[in-house]
C-alpha distance (Angstrom), angle and dihedral (degrees) to the residues before:
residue distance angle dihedral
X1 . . .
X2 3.61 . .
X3 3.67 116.3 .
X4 4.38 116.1 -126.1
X5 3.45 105.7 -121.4
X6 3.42 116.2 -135.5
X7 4.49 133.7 -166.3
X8 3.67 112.7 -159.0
X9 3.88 114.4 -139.8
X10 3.62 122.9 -168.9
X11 3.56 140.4 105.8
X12 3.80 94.8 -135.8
X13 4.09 104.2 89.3
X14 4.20 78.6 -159.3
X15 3.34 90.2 50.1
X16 3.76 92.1 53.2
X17 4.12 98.2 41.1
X18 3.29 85.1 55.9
X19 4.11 100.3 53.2
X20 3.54 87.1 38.7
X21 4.08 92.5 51.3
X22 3.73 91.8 48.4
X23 3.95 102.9 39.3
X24 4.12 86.2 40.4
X25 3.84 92.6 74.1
X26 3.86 92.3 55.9
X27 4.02 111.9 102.0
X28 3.58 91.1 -149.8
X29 3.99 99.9 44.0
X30 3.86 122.1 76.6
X31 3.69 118.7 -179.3
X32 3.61 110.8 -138.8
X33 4.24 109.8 179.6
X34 3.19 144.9 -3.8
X35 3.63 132.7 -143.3
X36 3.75 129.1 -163.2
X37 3.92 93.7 -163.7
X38 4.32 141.3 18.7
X39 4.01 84.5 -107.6
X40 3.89 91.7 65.6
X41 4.04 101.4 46.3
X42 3.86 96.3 73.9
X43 3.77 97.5 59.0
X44 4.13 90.7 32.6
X45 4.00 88.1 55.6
X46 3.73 90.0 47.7
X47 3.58 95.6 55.5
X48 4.55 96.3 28.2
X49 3.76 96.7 39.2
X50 3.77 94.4 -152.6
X51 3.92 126.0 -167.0
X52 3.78 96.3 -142.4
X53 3.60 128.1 13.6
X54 4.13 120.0 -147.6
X55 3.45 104.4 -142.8
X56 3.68 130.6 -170.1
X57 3.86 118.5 -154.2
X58 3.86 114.7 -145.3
X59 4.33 104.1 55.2
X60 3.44 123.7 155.1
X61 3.74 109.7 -113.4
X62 3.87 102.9 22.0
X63 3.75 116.8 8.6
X64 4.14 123.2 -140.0
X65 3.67 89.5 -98.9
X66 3.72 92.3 70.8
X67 3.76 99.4 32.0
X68 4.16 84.2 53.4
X69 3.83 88.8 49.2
X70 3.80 95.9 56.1
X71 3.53 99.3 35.2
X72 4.12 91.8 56.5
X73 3.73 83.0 55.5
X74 3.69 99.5 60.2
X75 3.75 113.7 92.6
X76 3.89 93.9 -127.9
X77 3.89 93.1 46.5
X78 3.34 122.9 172.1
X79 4.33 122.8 -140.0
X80 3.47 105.3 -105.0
X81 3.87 122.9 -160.4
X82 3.79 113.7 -155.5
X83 3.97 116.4 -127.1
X84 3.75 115.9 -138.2
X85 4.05 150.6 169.1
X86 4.15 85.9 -153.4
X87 3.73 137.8 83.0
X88 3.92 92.5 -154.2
X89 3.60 111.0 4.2
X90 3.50 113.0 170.0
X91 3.92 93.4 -129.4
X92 3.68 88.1 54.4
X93 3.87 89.4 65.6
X94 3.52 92.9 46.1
X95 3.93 86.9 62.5
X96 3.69 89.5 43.7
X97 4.10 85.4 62.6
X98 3.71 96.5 39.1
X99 3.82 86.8 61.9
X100 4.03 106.1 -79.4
X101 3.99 112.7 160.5
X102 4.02 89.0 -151.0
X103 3.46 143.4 -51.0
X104 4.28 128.0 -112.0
X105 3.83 113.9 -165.1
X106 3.26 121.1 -124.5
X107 3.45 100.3 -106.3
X108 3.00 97.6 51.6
X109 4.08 122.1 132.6
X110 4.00 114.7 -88.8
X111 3.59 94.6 -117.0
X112 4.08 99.6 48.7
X113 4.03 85.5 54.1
X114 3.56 83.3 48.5
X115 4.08 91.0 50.2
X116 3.70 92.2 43.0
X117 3.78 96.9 52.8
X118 3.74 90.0 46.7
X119 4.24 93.4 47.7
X120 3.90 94.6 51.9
X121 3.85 86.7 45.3
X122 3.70 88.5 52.6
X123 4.06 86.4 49.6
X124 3.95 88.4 -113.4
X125 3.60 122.3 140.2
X126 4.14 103.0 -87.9
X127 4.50 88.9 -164.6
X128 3.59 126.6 90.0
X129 3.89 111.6 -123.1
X130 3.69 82.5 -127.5
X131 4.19 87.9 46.2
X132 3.61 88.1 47.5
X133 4.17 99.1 55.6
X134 3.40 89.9 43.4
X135 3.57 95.4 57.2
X136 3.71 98.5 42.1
X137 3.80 89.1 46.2
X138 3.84 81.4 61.4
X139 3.82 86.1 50.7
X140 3.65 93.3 68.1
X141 3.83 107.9 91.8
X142 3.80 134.1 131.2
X143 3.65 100.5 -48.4
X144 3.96 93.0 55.8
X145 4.11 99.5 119.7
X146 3.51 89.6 39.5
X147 3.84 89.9 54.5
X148 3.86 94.1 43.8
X149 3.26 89.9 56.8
X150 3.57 97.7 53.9
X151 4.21 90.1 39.5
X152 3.64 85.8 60.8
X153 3.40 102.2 51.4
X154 3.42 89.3 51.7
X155 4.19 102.1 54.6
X156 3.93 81.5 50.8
X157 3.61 89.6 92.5
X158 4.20 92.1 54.6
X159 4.04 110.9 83.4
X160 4.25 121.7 -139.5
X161 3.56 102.9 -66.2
X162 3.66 98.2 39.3
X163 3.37 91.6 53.5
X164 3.96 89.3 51.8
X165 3.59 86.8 53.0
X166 3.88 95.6 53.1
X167 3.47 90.5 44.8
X168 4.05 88.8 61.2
X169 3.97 92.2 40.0
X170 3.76 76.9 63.6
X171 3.46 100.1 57.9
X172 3.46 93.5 53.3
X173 3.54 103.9 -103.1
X174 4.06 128.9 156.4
X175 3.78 115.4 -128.1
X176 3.90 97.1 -99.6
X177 3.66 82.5 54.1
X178 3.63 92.9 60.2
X179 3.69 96.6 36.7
X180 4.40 88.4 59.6
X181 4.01 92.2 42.8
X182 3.97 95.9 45.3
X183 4.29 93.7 30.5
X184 3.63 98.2 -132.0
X185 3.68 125.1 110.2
X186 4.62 135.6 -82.4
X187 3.81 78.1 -109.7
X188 3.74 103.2 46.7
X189 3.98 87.7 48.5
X190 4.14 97.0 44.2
X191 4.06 81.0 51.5
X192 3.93 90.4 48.2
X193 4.19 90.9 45.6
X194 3.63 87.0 50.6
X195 4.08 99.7 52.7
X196 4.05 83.9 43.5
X197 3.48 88.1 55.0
X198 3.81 93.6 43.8
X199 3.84 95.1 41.9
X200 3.57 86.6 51.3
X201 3.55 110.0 39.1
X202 3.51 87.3 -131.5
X203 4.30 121.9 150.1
X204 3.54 104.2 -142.9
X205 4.05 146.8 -6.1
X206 3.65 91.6 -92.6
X207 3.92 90.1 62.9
X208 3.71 85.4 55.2
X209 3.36 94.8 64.9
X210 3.83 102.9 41.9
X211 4.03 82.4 57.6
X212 3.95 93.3 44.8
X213 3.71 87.3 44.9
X214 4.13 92.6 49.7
X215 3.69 86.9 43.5
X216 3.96 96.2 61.7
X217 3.54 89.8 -128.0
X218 4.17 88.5 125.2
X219 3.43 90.4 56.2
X220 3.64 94.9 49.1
X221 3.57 88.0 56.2
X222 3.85 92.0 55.9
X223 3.41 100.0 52.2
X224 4.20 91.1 51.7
C-alpha cells in the first residue's frame, strides 16, 4: 500500500508536533515536510511531492490563503485542507474558492484529522453536508444577486443530469450517495463530476457547491 504523503504547514512548532505525533502512528500516512510559513510550501512541495497539504491560515509572511491560491494553480497540485480555530471564518471560505478540498479545525480529535486527510486523498468530499450549509450560508453577504447572476451563467454550459449531479455535490453528498438518489452507477457519477469540473473550470467538488449554492439552485431544490 502506498503511503499518503502529507506537508505540515503552520507556524505553531506545537501545532505541528502535535499533527505530526497523531498522523505519525497511521500505517498508511507518512509526513513528508514541514513548513513554518505560506512562503516555504512552494519550494517544499517541489522537492516532497505531498498528496495533501495541512495548511494553517493566519502565518506571518504569506498567509494560507495565498499559499492555497498558488498551489491550486500548479499543474501537479496537491489537495490542501485548510487548518483553523473557526467554524465559519470568513478566510476559510476564501480558501474553499481558491481551490481548498476542506477544512478540519484544530481541535479537532486525532483520528477525524486522520479521516479527513485520508478522504480528500481518496478524492472524496472532506465537508460535512451540515459543515458545508453552514459555510455557504456564511457566503451570502452583500454581493449575493450579483453573484447569482454570475453562478448561473456559469452552470448554463452543464445539460439536465449534470446539473442534477451538481446540485447533490452541493448538498454534501459522497458519490454512492448520488449514484442511489439519481439511479445511475459510482462510475456514471465520477464521469459526470469530472465533465462538471471540466465544463466549469472548477478544482474540486467543494467549488461545485459554493457555485450551486450562489446560484440558488439548493434552494430550488427545497422548495420542490
Amino acid at each position: 500500500m502506498t503511503a499518503i504523503r502529507v506537508l505540515l504547514v503552520d507556524d505553531d512548532p506545537l501545532v505541528r508536533a502535535g499533527l505530526s505525533f497523531m498522523m505519525g502512528g497511521a500505517d498508511d500516512i507518512e509526513i513528508v515536510g514541514e513548513a513554518a510559513d505560506g512562503a516555504e510550501v512552494e519550494a517544499l512541495v517541489d522537492r516532497t511531492r505531498p498528496d495533501v497539504v495541512l495548511m494553517d491560515i493566519r502565518m506571518p509572511a504569506v498567509d494560507g490563503l495565498t499559499a492555497t491560491e498558488r498551489l491550486r494553480a500548479r499543474e501537479d497540485a496537491p489537495q490542501v485542507v485548510v487548518l483553523t480555530t473557526f467554524h465559519a471564518d470568513e478566510q476559510v471560505l476564501r480558501a474553499l474558492r481558491v481551490g481548498a478540498a476542506g477544512f478540519v479545525l484544530k481541535d479537532t480529535p486525532p483520528a477525524e484529522i486522520v479521516a479527513a486527510v485520508r478522504r480528500v486523498a481518496a478524492g472524496d468530499p472532506v465537508l460535512s453536508p451540515a459543515v458545508t450549509r453552514q459555510l455557504m450560508r456564511h457566503a451570502v453577504g452583500t454581493a449575493a444577486d450579483t453573484r447569482r447572476s454570475r453562478a448561473r451563467e456559469r452552470l448554463a454550459v452543464l445539460n439536465d443530469r449534470e446539473r442534477e449531479v451538481a446540485v447533490a455535490v452541493g448538498r454534501g453528498l459522497a458519490n454512492a450517495a448520488i449514484a442511489t438518489g439519481l439511479f445511475m452507477s459510482v462510475a456514471t457519477v465520477k464521469t459526470h463530476v469530472s465533465r462538471i469540473l471540466a465544463k466549469l473550470d472548477l478544482n474540486n467538488r467543494v467549488q461545485i457547491a459554493l457555485l450551486a449554492y450562489d446560484a440558488g439552485l439548493l434552494e430550488e431544490e427545497q422548495e420542490h
